[in-house]
Each structure stands twice: as structure tokens, then as C-alpha cells.
C-alpha positions, 0 to 999 in steps of 0.5 A: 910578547913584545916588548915596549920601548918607552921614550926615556928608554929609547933615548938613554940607549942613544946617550950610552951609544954617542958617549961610548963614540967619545971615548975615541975622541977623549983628548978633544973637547966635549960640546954636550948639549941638554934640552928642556921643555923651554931652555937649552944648555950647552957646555964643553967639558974636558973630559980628561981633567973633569972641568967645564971650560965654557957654558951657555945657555938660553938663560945666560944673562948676555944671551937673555939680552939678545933675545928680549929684543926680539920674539924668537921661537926655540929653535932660533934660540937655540942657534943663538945659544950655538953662536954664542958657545962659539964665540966663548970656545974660541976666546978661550982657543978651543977650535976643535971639539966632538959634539955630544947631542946628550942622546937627543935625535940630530934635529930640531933644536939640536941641529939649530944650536950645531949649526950655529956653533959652525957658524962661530967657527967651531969645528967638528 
């Protein structure tokens, strides 16, 4: 009989593959991404000392700011979000990190907020 794999389950396997690729890159920083159904949260984690060093995310007050100027869909949010994770890791001089899409395909929303954290500066 075959089996089926659900959604929930298809992704937690991606997630365990990506975080299992991360333990080679422990010493740099991590970029982890989550996404709802309306938001998008991103944060770089320290992973040998446990601490989040930066975090943004699509309700951050100066992000909110931003887009209450204008309509944007979200995936141009999310590029925002990207831009402004950038602009925060590199005040706080972290240049080079590993991006960790929390087990989401590499599309979408995930590729937009990528793109735009290259476009801050941010290496990986």
C-alpha cells in the first residue's frame, strides 16, 4: 500500500535536512526564516552561544512604517523584511551568515526576503 506524505510532514523532513547542513556551518551565524499565512519573521541566531543577535519581521514597528505608505503584496513585503534583516546584521557587523529557509521550498516569499538580504549586503 502506499503511503502518503502529507504537507506537514514533507516539510518537517526539509527543515531536519537544512538543520542537519547547518551543523557544518556552526561557527557562522544563522538567518532562520518562518512564514505565516500573513506575516514573515526572520531572525540570525547564534547558534554556539544560543542567542538571537538580530530579528525582523513583517510587524516590526519601522518595517509597518515602510509599508503603510504603499500597498505591497507579500512577497514585496518580504523583500522588505530582507532588506531591513540586512541593514540591522550589518550595524551589528555580521556580514557572513547561512541561510536556514526553516524547511519552506526556496521560492516565493522565501526567495524574495533572500534576495533582498543580498541586496543589503549579507553574504551567504
Amino acid at each position: 500500500m502506499i503511503k502518503r506524505v502529507s504537507r506537514k510532514e514533507k516539510t518537517s523532513i526539509r527543515h531536519k535536512r537544512s538543520r542537519r547542513k547547518a551543523l557544518r556551518f556552526s561557527q557562522v551565524p544563522r538567518l532562520s526564516v518562518f512564514k505565516s499565512s500573513k506575516h514573515i519573521y526572520a531572525q540570525i541566531i547564534d547558534d554556539v552561544k544560543g542567542h538571537t543577535l538580530v530579528a525582523a519581521s513583517s510587524v516590526t514597528p519601522k518595517v509597518r512604517e515602510i509599508l503603510n505608505q504603499e500597498r505591497k503584496n507579500k512577497v514585496e513585503i518580504a523583500k522588505i523584511v530582507g532588506q531591513y534583516i540586512g541593514e540591522l546584521s550589518l550595524s551589528n557587523g555580521i556580514k557572513k551568515i547561512y541561510f536556514d529557509r526553516g524547511g519552506s521550498p526556496y521560492h516565493g516569499r522565501i526567495k524574495s526576503l533572500a534576495e533582498g538580504a543580498r541586496e543589503a549586503g549579507l553574504e551567504f
